[in-house]
N, C-alpha and C positions, 0 to 999 in steps of 0.2 A: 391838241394835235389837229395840225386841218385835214381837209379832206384830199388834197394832193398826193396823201400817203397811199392811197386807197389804189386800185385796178377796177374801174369800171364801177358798177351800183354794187361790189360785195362787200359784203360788212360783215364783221364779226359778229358768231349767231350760234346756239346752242341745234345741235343736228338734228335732224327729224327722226333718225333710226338709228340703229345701232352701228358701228362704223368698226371692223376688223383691223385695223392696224389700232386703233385705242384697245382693245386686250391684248391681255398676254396670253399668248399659247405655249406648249410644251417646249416647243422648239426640235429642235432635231432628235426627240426622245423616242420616237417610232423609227422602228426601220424594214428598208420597205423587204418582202422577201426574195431573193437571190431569182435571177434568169437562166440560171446557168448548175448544171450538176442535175443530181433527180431528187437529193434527200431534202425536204423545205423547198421545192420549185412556188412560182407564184403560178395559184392555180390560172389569172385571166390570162397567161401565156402557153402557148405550144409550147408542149415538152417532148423534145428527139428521143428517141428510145438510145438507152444506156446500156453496153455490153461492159464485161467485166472481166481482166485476162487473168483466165487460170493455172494453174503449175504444169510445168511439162510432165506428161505423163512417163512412167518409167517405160523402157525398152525393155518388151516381151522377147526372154531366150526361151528358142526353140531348140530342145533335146534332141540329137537324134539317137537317141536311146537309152537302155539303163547302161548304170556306169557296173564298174567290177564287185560293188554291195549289194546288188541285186542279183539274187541267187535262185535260177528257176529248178523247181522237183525236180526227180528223176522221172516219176510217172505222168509229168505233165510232154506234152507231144505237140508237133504243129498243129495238130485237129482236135487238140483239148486235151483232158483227162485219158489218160489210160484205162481200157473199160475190163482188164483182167481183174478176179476174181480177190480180193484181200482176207482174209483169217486173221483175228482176233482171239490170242488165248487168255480167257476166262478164269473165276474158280467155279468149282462144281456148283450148284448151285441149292439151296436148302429144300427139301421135303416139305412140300403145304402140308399142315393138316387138313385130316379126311374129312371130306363133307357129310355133314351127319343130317342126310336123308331121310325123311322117316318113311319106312317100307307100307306094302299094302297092306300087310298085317294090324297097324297102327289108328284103320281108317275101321268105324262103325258107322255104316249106311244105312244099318237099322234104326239107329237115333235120331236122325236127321227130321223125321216126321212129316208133317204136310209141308217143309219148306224146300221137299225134292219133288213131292208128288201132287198133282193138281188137283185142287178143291174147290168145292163150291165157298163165296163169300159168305163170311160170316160177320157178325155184328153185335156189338152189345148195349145193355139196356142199361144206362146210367140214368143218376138224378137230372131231376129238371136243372136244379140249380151246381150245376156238377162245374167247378174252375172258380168259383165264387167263393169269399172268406162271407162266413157266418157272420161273423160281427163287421158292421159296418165301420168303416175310418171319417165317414165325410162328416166335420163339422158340423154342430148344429146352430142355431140362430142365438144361444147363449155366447157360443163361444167370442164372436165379434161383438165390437167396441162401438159406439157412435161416438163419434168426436165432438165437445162440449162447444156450443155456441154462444157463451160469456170468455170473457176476456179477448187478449188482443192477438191470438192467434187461432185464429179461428180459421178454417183450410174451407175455401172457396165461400165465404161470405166478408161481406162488407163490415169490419170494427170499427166501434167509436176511438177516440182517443182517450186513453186512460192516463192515469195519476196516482200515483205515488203517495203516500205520506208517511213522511220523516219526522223526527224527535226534534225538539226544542236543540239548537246548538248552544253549546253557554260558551263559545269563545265569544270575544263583546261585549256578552249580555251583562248583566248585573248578577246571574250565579257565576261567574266566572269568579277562582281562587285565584290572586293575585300572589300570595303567599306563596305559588309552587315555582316563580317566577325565578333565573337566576339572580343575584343579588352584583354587588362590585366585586366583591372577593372571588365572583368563578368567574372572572377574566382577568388573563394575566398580562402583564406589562410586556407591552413589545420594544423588542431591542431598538432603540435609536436609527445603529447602522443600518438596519434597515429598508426602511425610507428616507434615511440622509446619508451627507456623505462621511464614511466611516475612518476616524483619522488611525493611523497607523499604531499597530500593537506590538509588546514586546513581552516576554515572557520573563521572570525572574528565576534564576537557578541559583543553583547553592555554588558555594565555593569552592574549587579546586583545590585539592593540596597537591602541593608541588612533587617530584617523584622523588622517591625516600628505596634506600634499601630496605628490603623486608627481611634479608637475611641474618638468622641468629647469633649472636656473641658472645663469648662468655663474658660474666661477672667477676667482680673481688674476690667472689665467695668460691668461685672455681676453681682458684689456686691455691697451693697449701705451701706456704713459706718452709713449716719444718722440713719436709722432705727434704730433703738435700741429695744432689745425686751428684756422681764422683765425675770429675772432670775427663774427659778423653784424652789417653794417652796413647804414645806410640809403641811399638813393639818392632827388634830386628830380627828377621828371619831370614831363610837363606833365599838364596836365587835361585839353586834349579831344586827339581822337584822333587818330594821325597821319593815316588815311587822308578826314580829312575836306576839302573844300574852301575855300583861302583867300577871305577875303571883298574882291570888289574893289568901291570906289566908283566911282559914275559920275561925273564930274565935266562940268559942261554950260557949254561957256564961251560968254559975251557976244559 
């Protein structure tokens, strides 16, 4: 290819920097938010204040008064209440019982003693140890415990680490009874179908017999040849009834 093809000293050349039309972008997968309405506005824009029309309000009726259901008292008046005097009949009313008073007779004054008449203080001589239980309750130095500084709980000092020791294990070992092991006969054969694929099964039943009457017949033995019984014959009898009445003629002589 000569050099003819070319426009000026440019040549085909790998770019120095990353070059935006070589990727790909989302493409029209954003979008931008609405200028217009309040709900989603785009904040970098003025937004108009937004009024909102609401329902016509109903039409206040104004009463010019109460209708024929509105029934005013008899003692009610232009200037209020009626202020005459009303009675209320009652029943009589129950008898309290009597207050049981206790009379002057009832009071001894003479009893009363220095708690009516004034005296000098007086005072009395208890023990030293007077509100005090005799026998003491407070613990003595037997009764608390020092807590043991071996082992690995020990309450505010520093434990070693300790250790255990455990018994010989004989699974492995050479004590181990191999003898208690289960043997082939305690596992049992697993079904084929199982783990493969299980061809189709049929079951075998017994024979049908075909449907037969079960109802009983007699036998040979059920009939008895000697019997013999007399053939059915006919008989003529009359036409009308016996219990009807003969007809008698009247006969009317000359």
């Amino acid at each position: 290819m000569g050099s003819e093809v070319w426009v000026g000293t440019w040549r085909p050349h790998r770019p120095r920097g990353p070059i935006a039309a070589l990727h790909r972008g989302p493409g029209p997968k954003y979008k931008l938010p609405p200028n217009t309405g309040y709900i989603l506005h785009d904040p970098s824009r003025p937004r108009a204040p937004a009024f909102t029309f609401g329902s016509r309000l109903p039409l206040q009726h104004t009463t010019c008064g109460p209708g024929p259901s509105h029934l005013v008292p008899a003692r009610m008046t232009v200037r209020g209440t009626d202020g005459t005097p009303a009675f209320s009949i009652y029943g009589r009313l129950r008898h309290t019982a009597p207050v049981l008073t206790p009379g002057p007779g009832r009071y001894f004054p003479e009893r009363a003693g220095n708690a009516t008449y004034p005296s000098a203080p007086r005072h009395t001589m208890a023990s030293r140890n007077w509100g005090i239980l005799s026998k003491q309750q407070t613990p003595g130095p037997a009764s608390y415990t020092v807590p043991s500084l071996l082992g690995p709980r020990v309450i505010g000092k520093v434990s070693a680490p300790t250790y255990s020791i455990y018994g010989r294990s004989a699974v492995g070992s050479c004590f181990e009874d191999l003898s208690k092991t289960p043997g082939p006969c305690a596992y049992h054969v697993v079904n084929p179908g199982v783990y493969k694929t299980r061809a189709p099964q049929f079951t075998m039943l017994a024979r049908t017999s075909p449907p037969q009457e079960s109802t009983p017949k007699p036998g040979p033995a059920t009939y008895s040849v000697e019997e013999h019984r007399k053939p059915r014959g006919w008989s003529f009898g009359i036409r009308h009834s016996d219990y009807l009445a003969p007809m008698i003629p009247y006969h009317v002589e000359d």
